[in-house]
N, C-alpha and C positions, 0 to 999 in steps of 0.2 A: 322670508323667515317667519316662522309659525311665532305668535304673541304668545308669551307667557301667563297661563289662567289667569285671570281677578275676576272678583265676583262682590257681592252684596258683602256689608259690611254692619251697616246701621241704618235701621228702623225710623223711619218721623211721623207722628200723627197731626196735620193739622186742622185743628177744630175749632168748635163755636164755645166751649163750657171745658178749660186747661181742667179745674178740681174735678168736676165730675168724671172727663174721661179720663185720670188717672185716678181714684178710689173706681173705675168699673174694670180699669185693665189690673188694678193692684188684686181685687178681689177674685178675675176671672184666671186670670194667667200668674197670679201670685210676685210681678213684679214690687218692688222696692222704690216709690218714688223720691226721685229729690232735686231740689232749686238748683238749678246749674247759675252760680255765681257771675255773669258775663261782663260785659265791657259797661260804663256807665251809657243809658241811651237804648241798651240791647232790648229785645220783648223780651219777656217770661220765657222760660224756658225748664222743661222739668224732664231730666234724664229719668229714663226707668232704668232697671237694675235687676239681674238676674243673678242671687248672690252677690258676691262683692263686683260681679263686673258690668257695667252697663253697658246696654244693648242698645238702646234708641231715645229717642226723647217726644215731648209732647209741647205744642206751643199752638197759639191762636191764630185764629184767619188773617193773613195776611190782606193789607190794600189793594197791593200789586195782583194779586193774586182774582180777583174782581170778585164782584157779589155772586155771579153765580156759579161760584166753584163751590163742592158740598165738602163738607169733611169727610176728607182720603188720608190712605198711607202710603207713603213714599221709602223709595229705598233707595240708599246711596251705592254706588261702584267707586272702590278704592282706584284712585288714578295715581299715576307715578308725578304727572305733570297736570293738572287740570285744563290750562288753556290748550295743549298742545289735544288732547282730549276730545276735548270740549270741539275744537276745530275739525278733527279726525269725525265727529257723529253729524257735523253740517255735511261734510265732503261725501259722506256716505248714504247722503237724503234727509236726516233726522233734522231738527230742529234746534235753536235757541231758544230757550224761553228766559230764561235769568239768567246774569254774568257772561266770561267768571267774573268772580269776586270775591272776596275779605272776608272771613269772621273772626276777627281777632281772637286769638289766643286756642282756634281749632284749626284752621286751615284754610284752603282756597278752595270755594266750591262755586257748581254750576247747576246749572235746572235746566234739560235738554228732552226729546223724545222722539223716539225712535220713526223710522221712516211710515212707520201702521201709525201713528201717532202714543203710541205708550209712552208716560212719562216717566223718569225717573233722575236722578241727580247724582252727576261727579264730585269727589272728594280727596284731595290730598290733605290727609293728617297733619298736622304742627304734633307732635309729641312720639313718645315709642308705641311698638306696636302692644296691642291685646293679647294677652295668649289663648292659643286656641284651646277649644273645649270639645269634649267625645261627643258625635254626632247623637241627637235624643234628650240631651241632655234639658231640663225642665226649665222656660222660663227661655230661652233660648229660638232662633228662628227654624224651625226645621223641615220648609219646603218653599220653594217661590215660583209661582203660577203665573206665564202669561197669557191672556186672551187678547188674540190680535184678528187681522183680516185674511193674514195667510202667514200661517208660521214655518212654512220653509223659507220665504224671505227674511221672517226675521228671525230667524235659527241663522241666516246666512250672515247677515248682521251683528246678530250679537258675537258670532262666531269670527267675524272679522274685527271686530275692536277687542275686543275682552277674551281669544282662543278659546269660547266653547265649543263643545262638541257634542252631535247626537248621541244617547247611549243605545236607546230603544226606539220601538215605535210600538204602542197600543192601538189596537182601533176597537172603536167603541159604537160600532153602528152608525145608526143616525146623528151620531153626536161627532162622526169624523176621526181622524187621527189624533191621539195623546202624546208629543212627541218628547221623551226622557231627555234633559240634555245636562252633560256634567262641565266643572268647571276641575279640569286635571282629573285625576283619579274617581274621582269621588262622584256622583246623580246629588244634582243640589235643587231640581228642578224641573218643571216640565209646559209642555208650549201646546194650545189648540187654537184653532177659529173659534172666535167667541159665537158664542148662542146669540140670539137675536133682541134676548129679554136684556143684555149686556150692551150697555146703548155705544160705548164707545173702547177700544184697543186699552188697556191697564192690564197692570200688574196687583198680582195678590199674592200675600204672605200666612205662614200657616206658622202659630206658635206655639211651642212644645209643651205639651201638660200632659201628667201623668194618667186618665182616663178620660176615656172621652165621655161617657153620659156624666159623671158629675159632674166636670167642666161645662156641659151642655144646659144643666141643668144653673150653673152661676150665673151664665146666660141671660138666662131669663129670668133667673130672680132677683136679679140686677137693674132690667130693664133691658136689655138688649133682645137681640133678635135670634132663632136659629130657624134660617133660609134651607139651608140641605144639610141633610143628618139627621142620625150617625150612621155613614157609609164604610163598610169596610173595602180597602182598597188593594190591590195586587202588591203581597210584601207582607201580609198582616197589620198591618199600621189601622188605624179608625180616625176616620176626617170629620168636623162639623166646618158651615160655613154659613158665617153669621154677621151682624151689622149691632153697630153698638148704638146705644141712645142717642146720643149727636149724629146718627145716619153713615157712618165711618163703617163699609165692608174689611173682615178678616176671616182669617179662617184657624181651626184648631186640631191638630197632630196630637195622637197617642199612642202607645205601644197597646194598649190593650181597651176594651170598651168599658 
């Protein structure tokens, strides 16, 4: 029986400097940040906010996580069940990395990755759901990119836990296959072989701002980085792909340049 879509739900940055990369994502992508109240004992933790609804949050280098992991972003997959999950991505090649486990008063979550080794983390909610928002909308997540070793494996992967499915296929020359893949209806995404300069199989997130050079341009006057861009891409849409001063890769979506 074919799995019912899930997909990406909530954003995580973890970094070396919580204020700085929340005044450089509030400034660049125009999020709303704020202290997430948690359990006594919890680390810091600071939800950003896209209008009244938050999107993902931002917290420091974890221990567990060892010295030499850099500041990355992580995306969570809505699970119905986490451990059951969680178990379903060992059985399929992927990995354990944390849990599951506890966060009081959000839910059960895990830190797992994919059989290329892409990381990314399960979540079942504790509360009601978010409502959904029109695709573009600013402030918001509006493309998730993965670079792996062979992504018809892990199209086939992803496509067995979480029911996605190819939409398209791009070829891009030397650069290989871009393969579109949606979760139900909708292209929420898209899958390559990573280039060589990409040392290891991750995931990248592209967040919605209304232009892309002046977005490009907060960039940098922020202190962050723009690596490629402004590219326009099949659809009209304009990409930059950028790293921010803590060394944290993302990327940035807009309707118009």
């Amino acid at each position: 029986m074919a799995k019912s879509p899930t997909s990406f739900f909530w954003y995580e940055l973890m970094t070396t400097d919580i204020d700085a990369a929340s005044d450089f994502y509030a400034a660049v992508v125009g999020w709303k940040p704020q202290d997430f109240a948690g359990s006594p004992g919890m680390p810091r933790y600071i939800v950003v906010n896209a209008g009244e609804r938050g999107v993902g949050g931002i917290m420091g280098m974890l221990e567990q996580a060892g010295p030499a992991t850099p500041p990355a972003w992580t995306g969570y997959i809505k699970a119905q069940d986490t451990d059951a999950a969680t178990k379903a991505v060992k059985d399929a090649g992927g990995e354990i990395c944390w849990g599951p486990d506890d966060i009081p008063g959000v839910g059960r979550f895990s830190v797992v990755a994919d059989p290329q080794g892409a990381v990314f983390k399960l979540l079942h909610p504790d509360g009601p759901e978010q409502p959904e928002v029109p695709h573009g909308t600013p402030g918001h997540i509006g493309w998730h990119e993965l670079y792996t070793t062979d992504w018809r494996k892990a199209l086939a992967f992803y496509s067995s836990q979480f029911g996605w499915t190819k939409n398209r296929e791009f070829d891009m020359g030397e650069m290989g296959t871009y393969a579109i893949f949606a979760a139900g209806a909708d292209a929420i995404g898209g899958m390559m072989n990573k280039p060589e300069q990409i040392p290891v199989p991750c995931w990248q997130f592209y967040f919605n701002v209304t232009a892309i050079d002046d977005a490009a341009k907060r960039v940098t006057d922020k202190g962050g980085k723009v690596l490629m861009g402004p590219m326009e891409v099949p659809g009209g849409s304009w990409i930059v792909q950028c790293q921010d001063p803590q060394g944290a890769h993302f990327a940035l979506t807009a309707p118009k340049r």
